[in-house]
N, C-alpha and C positions, 0 to 999 in steps of 0.2 A: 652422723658420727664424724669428729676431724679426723682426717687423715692423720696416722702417727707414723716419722720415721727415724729411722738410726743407721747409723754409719758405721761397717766394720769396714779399720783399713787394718789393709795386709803388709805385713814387712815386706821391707825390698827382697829380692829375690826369690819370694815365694813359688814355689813349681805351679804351672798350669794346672796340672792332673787335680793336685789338693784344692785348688780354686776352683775346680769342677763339681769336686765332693762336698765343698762346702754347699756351692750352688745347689744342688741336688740336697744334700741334710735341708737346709733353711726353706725349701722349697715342700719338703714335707712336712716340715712345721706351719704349714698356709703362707709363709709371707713370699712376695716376688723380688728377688736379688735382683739388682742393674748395679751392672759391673760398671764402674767409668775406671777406665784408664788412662791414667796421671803422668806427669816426667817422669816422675821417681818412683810411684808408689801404685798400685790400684789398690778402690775403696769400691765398695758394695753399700749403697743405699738399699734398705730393708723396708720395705712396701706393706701393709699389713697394718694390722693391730697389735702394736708389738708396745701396748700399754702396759701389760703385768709381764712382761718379759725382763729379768735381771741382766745388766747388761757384765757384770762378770757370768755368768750362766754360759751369754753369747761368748764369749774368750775361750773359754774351756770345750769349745769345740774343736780346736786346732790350735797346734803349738807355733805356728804359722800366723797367727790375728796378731798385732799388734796394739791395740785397742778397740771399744766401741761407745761411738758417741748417740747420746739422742737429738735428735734438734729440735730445738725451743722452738724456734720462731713458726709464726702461725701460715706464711710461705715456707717452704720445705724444700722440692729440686730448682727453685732459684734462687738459693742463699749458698751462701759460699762455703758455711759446712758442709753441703751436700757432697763438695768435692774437696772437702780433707784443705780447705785455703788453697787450691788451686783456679786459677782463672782459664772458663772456657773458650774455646773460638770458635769463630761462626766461618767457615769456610764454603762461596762461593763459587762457583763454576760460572764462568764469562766468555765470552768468546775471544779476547785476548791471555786469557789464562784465569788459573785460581786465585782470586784475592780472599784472603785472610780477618778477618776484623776480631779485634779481641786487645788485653792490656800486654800483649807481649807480641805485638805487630803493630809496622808501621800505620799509620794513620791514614784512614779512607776518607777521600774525599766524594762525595756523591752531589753532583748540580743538576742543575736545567731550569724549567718555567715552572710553573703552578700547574698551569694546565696545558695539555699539548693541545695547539690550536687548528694546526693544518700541517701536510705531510714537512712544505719544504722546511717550515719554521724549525719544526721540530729534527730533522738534520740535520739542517744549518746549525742549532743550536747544540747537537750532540758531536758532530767535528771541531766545535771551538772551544767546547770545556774540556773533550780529551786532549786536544791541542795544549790544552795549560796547565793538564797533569789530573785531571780527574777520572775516576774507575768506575762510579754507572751516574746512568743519566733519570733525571726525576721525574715523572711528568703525571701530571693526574687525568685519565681519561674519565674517571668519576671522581664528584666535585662536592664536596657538600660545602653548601652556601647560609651561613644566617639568612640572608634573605632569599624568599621563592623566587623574586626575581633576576637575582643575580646570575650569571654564567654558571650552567654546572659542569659542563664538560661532555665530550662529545658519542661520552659511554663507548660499545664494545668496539667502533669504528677508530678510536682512540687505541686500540690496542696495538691493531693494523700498524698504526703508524709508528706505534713507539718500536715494533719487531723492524720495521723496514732503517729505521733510525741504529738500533742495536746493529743491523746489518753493515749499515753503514759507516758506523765509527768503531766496531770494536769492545762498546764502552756494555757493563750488563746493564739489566733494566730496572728500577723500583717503582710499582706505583700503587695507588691507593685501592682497596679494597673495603666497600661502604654495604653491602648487603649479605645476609649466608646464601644469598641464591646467586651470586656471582664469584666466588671463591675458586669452582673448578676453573673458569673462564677466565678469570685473573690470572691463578696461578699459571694457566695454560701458556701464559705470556713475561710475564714478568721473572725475573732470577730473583725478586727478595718481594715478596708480600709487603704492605703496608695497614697497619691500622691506624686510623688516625685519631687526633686527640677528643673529637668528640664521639667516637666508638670505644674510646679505652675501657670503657666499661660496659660497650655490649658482649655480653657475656655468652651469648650465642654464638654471636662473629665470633669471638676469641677462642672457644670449642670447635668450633670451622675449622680455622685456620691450625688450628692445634693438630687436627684430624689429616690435613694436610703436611709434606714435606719440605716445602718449598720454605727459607728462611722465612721469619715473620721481623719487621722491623715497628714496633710496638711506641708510639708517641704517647708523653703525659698529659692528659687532661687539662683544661685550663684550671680546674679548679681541684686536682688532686693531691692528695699528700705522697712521700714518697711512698709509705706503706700500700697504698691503694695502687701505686701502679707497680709494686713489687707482686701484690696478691693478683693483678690485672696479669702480668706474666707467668704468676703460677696456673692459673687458667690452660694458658697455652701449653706449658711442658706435663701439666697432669693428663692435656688431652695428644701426647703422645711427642709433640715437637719440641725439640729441644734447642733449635736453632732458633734464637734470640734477641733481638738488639734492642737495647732501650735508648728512648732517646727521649730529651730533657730541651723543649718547644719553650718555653715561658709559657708563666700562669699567673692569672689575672689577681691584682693584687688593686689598693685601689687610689694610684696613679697611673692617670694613660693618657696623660696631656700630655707627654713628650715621647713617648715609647706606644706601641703597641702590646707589650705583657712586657714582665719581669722577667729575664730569664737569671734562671737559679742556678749559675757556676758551682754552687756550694754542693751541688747533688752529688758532681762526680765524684770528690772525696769520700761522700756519704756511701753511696753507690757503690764506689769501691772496696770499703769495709763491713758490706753484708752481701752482695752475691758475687757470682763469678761471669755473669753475663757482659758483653761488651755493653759500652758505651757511647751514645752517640750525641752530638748536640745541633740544631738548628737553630743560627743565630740570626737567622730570615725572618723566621717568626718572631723571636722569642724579644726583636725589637721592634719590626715593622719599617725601619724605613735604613734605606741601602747605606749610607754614610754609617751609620752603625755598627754593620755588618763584619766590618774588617778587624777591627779594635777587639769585637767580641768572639770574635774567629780566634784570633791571636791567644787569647787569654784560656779559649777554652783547650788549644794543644797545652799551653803552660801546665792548667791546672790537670791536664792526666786525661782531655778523650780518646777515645778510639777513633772517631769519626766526625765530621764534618758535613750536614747538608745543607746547602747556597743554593738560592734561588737565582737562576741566567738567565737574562730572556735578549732578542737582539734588537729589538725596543721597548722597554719598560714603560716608555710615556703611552703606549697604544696595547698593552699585555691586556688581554680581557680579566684577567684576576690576578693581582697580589705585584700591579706596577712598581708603586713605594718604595719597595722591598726587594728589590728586584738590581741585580749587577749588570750591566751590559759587559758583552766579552773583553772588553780591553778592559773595564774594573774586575772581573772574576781573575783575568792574567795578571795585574797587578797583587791581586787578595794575595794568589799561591807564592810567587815570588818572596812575598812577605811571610807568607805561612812556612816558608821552605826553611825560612832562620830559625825561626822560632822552631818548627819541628826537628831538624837537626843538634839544635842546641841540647831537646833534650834526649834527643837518641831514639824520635819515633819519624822519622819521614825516611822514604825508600829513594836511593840515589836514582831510582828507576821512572821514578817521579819527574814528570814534564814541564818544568816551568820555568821557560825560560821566551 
């Protein structure tokens, strides 16, 4: 049976105590209230079978409701009615402080290598991206590779090094998470979970990590539509997590004589107009090769992201995976320097921002 939900929002100033009663009435009625509270307003998302439910019925329980909506769309807590057109945020804990991501905070920028290769690289590489104004460092300690024989990465001994690295610069951690039997051991280490684009659609992983608290930063598929990685995130918040970030990789289209995917700028408007989850773009991938990288950087603060992930490495010609594509530190310090106009201009980069 699909999940059916609706939205009672409450007028402003409504008293706590009646927001309890309501809680408790609709709770008798089998359905389960989750309160989100709003700037202005709190709304109660209504959990349940609430198919033959009249939604003037629901109003007439308190002189306090200000309407009740149902939502259509076949994602439910990550569509943007679920919070009454409000946009959420995903609020990290770092060891330099809490950074923010969401459409009403400055713009995060998150770098490093593909894969951490050894303790010092991966250092070295975390003191030169904070140095030029970035807030966590990327590194994949699990690798999934087209080819078997390719580099995958140096698994849980990768973890090791990315916490010594965190240590070192300040900066939090993201990295990839490729099995459900590695989830606790990930998260154990990392500040934002990662699923990557060809797990967006294991559905187990996405239960995992949903079951878990630790952010999830959720990649599009190469070959997905947005719907698909809209209902790929509903996975995560029906299995409990609510902390979110989508991020728009490019997807295979079919030119890739000069590019490595497509990357589809167009989502973040799309994006914007059906949920409330941040935003994130990867223009590492989403072209494949570093001279691209900047231009598409640029375009994606213009066009409204939350976030930024850049591939660093502090040789790209010798990286065991995703060279190409890859900035050495003085092109990642030049990227920010440039990203710092562009972000400024339109009123998303943090003066607290390092790039200089």
């Amino acid at each position: 049976m699909e999940l059916l939900i609706m939205i009672v929002v409450m007028k402003v100033g409504s008293p706590e105590q009646e927001i309890e009663r309501i809680e408790a009435e609709l709770q008798d009625w089998g359905l389960t209230p989750e309160k989100i509270v709003g700037k202005h307003k709190i709304v109660m998302g209504l959990v349940g079978d609430t198919a033959s439910l009249d939604p003037l019925q629901l109003q007439d329980i308190s002189p306090w409701i200000e309407s009740v909506l149902r939502v259509e769309k076949p994602y439910k807590k990550t569509s943007l009615e679920y919070r009454n057109g409000e946009y959420s945020s995903v609020v990290v804990p770092t060891p330099s402080g809490d950074v923010a991501f969401g459409a009403n905070h400055p713009v995060v920028v998150i770098a490093g290598p593909c894969s951490v290769e050894n303790e010092s690289m991966i250092i070295e590489t975390a003191k030169a991206v904070k140095a030029a104004g970035a807030s966590f460092l990327r590194g994949g300690a699990f690798k999934p590779r087209t080819s078997p024989y390719s580099f995958q990465g140096h698994g849980e001994s990768a973890l090791e090094l990315l916490a010594a690295a965190r240590d070192a610069s300040g900066l939090g951690i993201i990295t990839e998470v490729m099995d459900t039997a590695d989830v606790d051991k990930v998260s154990e280490f990392a500040d934002i979970v990662q699923v990557g684009a060809r797990n967006m659609q294991n559905f187990a992983l996405l239960k995992k990590v949903g079951a878990q608290d630790k952010p999830v930063f959720l990649k599009r598929g190469m070959s997905a539509t947005i719907d698909d990685l809209l209902m790929a995130s509903e996975y995560i918040l029906a299995a409990g997590n609510s902390k979110v970030i989508l991020c728009e990789r490019g997807i295979r289209t079919f030119d890739r004589k000069y590019v490595r995917n497509t990357l589809d700028l167009a989502i973040i408007p799309v994006l914007r107009s059906l949920t409330h989850l941040p935003i994130a773009i990867d223009p590492s991938h989403g072209t494949g090769i570093a001279k691209f990288v900047p231009p598409m950087a640029k375009a994606a603060i213009a066009a409204g992201a939350d976030s930024l992930m850049i591939e660093v490495h502090p040789n790209p010609a010798k990286a065991l995976s995703d060279g190409p594509q890859s900035q050495t530190f003085e092109g990642f310090k030049n990227i920010m320097q440039e990203l710092s106009v562009i972000g400024k201009a339109v009123g998303r980069w943090s003066e607290s921002t390092v790039s200089v």
